[in-house]
C-alpha positions in Angstrom: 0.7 10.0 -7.8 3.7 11.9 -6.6 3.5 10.8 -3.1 3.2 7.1 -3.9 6.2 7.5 -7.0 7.9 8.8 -3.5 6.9 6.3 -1.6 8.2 3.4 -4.2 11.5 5.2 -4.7 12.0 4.7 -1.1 10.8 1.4 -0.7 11.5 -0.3 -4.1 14.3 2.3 -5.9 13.6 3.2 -9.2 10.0 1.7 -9.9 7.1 4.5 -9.7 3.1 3.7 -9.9 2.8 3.8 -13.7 5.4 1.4 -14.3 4.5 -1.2 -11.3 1.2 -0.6 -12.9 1.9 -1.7 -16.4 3.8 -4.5 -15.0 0.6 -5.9 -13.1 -1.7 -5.2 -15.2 -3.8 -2.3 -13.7 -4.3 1.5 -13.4 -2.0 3.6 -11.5 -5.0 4.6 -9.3 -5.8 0.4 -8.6 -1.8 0.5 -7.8 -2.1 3.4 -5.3 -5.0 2.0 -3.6 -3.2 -1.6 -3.2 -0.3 0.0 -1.7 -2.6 1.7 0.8 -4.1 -1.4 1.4 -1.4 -3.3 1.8 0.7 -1.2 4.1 -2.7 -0.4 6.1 -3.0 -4.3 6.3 0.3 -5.0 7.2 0.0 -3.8 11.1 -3.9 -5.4 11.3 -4.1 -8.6 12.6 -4.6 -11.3 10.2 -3.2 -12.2 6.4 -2.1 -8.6 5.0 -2.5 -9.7 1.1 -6.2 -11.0 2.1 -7.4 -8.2 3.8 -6.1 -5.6 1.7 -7.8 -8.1 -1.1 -11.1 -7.4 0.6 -10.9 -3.9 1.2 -9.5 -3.0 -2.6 -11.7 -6.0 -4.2 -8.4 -6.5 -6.3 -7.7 -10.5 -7.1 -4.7 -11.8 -3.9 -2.5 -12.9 -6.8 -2.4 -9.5 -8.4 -2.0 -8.2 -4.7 1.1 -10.7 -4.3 2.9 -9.6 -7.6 2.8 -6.0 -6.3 3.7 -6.9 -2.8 6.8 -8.7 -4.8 7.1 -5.7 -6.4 7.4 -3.5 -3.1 9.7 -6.1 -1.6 7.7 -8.2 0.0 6.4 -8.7 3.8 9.6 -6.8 5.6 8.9 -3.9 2.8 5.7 -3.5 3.9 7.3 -2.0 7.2 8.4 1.0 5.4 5.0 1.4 3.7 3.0 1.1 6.7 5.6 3.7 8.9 5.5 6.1 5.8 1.6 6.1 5.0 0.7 5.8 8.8 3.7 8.0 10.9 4.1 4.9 12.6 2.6 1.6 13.9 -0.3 2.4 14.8 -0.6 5.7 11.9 -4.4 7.5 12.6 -4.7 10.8 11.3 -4.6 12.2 14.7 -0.6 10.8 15.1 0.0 13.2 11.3 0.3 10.2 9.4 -1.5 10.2 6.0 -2.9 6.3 6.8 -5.6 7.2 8.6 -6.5 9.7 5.7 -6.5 7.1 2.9 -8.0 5.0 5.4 -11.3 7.3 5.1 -10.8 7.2 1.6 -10.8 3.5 1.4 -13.5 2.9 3.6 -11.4 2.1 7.2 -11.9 4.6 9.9 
């Protein structure tokens, strides 16, 4: 969880997984992979909350409390930079999005 606590202190100051997890209602791990998703989403074409909904299988409204959480759309910039080492964010550019992209399925 260390590198999404990180993560959240940049994007959202003092919240870390286990709290934005209690808050919403769901395991740190469910929180880690929604951020993932969400900040993977946020440069696909398309509604970000629904597709990370269908990749997770986590409800949109949960998906839009955390997004709240994280500071909405324009945080989701920082998430998807961070997790992806940029825009576009494969594995081969060093970013760790294309990694938990094979762990959640996208390739």
């Amino acid at each position: 969880m260390g590198l999404f606590d990180g993560l959240l202190g940049q994007i959202a100051g003092s919240t870390d997984v286990a709290n934005l997890a209690a808050k919403v209602g769901l395991t740190p791990e469910q929180v880690e992979q929604a951020i993932a998703a969400l900040g993977q989403q946020h440069t696909a074409p398309g509604d970000t909350v629904a597709g990370a909904a269908d990749q997770t299988g986590l409800p949109t409204d949960t998906l839009q409390q955390i997004l709240g959480h994280l500071g909405g759309e324009g945080a989701l910039g920082k998430v998807a930079a961070i997790l992806g080492g940029g825009e576009r964010g494969g594995a081969e550019q060093g970013g760790i999005g294309g990694i938990l992209g094979g762990l959640f399925g996208k390739s």
